[in-house]
C-alpha positions as CSV (number, residue, x, y, z in Angstrom):
1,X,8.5,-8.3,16.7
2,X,11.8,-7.2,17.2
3,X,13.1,-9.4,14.6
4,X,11.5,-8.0,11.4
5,X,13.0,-9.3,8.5
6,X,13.1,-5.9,6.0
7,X,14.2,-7.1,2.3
8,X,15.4,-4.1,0.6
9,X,15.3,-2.9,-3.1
10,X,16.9,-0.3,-5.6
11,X,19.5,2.2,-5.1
12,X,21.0,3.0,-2.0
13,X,21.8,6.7,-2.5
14,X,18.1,7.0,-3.6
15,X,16.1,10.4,-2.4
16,X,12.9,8.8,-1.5
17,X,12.0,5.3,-0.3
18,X,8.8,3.9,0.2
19,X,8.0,0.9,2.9
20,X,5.7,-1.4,0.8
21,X,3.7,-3.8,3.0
22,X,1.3,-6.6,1.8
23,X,-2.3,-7.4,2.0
24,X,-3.7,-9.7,4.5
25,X,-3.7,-12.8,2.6
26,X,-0.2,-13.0,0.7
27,X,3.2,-12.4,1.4
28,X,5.5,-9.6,0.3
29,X,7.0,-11.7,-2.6
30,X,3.8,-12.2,-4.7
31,X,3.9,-11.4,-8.5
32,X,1.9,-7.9,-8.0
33,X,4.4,-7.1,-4.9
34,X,7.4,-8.0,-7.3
35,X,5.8,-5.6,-9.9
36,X,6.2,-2.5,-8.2
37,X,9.6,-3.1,-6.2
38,X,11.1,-3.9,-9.5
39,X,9.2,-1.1,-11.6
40,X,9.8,1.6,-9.2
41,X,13.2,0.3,-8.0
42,X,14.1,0.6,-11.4
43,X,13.0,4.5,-11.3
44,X,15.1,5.1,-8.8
45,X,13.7,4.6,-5.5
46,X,14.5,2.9,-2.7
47,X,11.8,-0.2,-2.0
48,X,11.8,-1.7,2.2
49,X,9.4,-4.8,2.5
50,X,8.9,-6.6,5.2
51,X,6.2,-9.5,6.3
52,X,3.8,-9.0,9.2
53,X,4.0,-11.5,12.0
54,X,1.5,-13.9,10.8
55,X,2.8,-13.6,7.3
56,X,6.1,-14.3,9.0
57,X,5.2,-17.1,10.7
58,X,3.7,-18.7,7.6
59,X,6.8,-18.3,5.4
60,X,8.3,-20.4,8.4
61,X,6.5,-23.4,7.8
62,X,3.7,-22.7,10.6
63,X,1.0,-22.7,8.0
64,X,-1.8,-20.4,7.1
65,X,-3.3,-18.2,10.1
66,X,-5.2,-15.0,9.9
67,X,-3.6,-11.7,10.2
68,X,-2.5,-10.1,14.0
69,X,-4.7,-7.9,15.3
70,X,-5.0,-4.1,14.8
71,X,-2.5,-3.4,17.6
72,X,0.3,-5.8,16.3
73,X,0.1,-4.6,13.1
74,X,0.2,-0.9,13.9
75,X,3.2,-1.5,16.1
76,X,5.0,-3.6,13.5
77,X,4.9,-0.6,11.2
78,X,6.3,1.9,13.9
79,X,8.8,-0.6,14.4
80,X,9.6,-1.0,10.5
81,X,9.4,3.3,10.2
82,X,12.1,3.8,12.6
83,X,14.3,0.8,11.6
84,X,14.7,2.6,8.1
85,X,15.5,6.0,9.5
86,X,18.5,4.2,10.7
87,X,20.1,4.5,7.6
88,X,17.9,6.4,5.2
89,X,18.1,10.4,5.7
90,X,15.9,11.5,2.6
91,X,11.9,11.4,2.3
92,X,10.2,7.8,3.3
93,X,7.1,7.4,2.1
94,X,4.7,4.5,3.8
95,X,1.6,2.7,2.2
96,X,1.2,-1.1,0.4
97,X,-1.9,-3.3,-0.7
98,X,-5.1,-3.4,1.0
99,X,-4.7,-4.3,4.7
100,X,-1.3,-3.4,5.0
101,X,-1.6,0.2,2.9
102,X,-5.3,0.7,5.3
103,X,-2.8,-0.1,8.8
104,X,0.0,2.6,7.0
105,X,-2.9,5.0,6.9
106,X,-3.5,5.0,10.2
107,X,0.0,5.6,11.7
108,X,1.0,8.4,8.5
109,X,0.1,11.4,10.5
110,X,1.7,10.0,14.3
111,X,4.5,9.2,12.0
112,X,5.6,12.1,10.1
113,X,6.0,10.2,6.6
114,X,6.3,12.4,3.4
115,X,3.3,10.8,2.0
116,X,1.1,7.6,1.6
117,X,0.9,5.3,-1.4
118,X,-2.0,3.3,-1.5
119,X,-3.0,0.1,-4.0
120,X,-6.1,-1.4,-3.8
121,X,-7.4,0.6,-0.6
122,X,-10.0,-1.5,1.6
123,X,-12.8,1.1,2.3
124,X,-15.4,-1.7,3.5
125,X,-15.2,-5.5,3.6
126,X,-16.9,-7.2,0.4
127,X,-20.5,-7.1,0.6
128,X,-20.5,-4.5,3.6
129,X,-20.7,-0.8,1.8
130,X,-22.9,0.3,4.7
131,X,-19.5,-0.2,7.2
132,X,-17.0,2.1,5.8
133,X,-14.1,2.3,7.4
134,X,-13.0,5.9,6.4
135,X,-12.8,7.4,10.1
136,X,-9.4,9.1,9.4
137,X,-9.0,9.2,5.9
138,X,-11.6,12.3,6.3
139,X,-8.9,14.5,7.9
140,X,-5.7,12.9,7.3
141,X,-2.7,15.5,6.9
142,X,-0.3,13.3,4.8
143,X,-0.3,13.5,1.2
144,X,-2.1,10.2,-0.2
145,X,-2.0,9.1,-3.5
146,X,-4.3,5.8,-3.7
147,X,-4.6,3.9,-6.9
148,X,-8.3,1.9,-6.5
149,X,-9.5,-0.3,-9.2
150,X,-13.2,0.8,-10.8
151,X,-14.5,-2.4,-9.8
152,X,-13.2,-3.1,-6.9
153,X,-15.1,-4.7,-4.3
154,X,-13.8,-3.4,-1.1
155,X,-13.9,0.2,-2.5
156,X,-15.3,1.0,-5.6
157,X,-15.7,4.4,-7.9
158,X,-19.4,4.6,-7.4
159,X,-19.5,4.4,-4.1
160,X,-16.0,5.5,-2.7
161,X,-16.7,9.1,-4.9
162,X,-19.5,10.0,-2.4
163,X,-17.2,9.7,0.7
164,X,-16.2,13.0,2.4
165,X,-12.4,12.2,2.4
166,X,-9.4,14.4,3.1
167,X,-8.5,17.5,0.5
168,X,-4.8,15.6,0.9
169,X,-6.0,12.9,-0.6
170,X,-5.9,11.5,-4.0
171,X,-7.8,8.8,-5.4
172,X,-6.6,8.0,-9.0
173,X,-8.8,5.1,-10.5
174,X,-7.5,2.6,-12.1
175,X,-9.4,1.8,-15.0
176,X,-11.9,-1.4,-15.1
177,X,-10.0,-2.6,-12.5
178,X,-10.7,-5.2,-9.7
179,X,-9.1,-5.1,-6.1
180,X,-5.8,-5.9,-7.5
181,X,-6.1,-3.9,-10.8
182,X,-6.6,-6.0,-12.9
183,X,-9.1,-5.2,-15.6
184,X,-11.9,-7.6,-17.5
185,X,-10.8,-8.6,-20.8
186,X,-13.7,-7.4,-22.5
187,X,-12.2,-4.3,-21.6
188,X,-9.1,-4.1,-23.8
189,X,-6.8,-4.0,-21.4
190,X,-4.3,-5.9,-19.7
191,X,-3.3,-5.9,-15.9
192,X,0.4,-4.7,-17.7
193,X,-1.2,-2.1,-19.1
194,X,-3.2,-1.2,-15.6
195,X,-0.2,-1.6,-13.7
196,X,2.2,0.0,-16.2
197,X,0.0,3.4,-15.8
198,X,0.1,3.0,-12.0
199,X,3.7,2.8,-12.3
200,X,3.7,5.8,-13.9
201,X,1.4,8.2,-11.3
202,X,3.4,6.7,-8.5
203,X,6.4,8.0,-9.6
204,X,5.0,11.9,-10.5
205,X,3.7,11.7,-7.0
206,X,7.1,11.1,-5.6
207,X,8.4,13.8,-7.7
208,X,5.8,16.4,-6.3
């Protein structure tokens, strides 16, 4: 794990930069990964990916395989934290899709981040409401903003509303949208449009 390969984006001399890490089942490069680096790098903040062992592995031509556990993970991100406070000075914020934003979550407070940016949190595994997996979220310290789809299968507004999470954090829903935002047709919307207004509460969290 000592070989991370961090890909970095938008301004050096930026204030605040945010470690983005990917869900469990696609690399950091995907079109919604692209989406936010480019948007927010364009605002002015400094964007650190990086891949995950098994990711990494993949991208090398060793095929698909199923994430590392809990333990790799976890220490990949302490790993990927310090690496940037090499050379970055100013606040670093920590988060990313799904899996990788739920292992950020879990290291935020050990790891003295300036906040959490979440997309697409997984509060339980599809079809599995009665296993939440909300242990720490309910007395987290770091400042959380997580941007959760209506509909979304792993963590929806009807259900995720009743959970007795953290007073630091907040859940900004993301209208009609699925576990990747994106919202039905019928609904008027377009995952540009869904994405677009993310964009947009990411970056007044970063200024607050």
């Amino acid at each position: 794990m000592n070989n991370i390969p961090l890909l970095y984006n938008g301004p050096d001399e930026a204030k605040s930069l945010y470690i983005f890490a990917h869900g469990a089942g696609a690399p950091m490069d995907t079109e919604f990964m692209n989406y936010f680096t480019d948007h927010l790098a364009d605002a002015g903040v400094r964007i650190l990916r990086f891949e995950f062992p098994y990711m990494a592995l993949r991208r090398d031509g060793h095929g698909r395989r199923p994430p590392n556990g809990q333990k790799i993970l976890l220490e990949t991100w302490r790993q990927v934290i310090s690496k940037a406070r090499e050379t970055h000075k100013g606040a670093i914020y920590i988060g990313g899709k799904s899996m990788g934003g739920r292992m950020a979550s879990m290291i935020a407070d050990e790891c003295s981040v300036s906040g959490l940016i979440l997309l697409g949190y997984p509060f339980y595994a599809p079809k599995k409401i009665d296993k939440p997996r909300i242990e720490h979220l309910i007395d987290i310290k770091t400042p959380t903003l997580i941007l959760q789809g209506e509909r979304d299968v792993m963590g929806s507004k009807e259900v995720v509303e009743k959970y007795p999470l953290s007073k630091n954090i907040n859940i900004s829903w993301v209208t009609d949208g699925d576990h990747g935002l994106v919202p039905r047709k019928k609904s008027g919307l377009t995952s540009e449009d869904n994405y677009s207004a993310a964009i947009t509460i990411i970056r007044n969290f970063l200024k607050n």
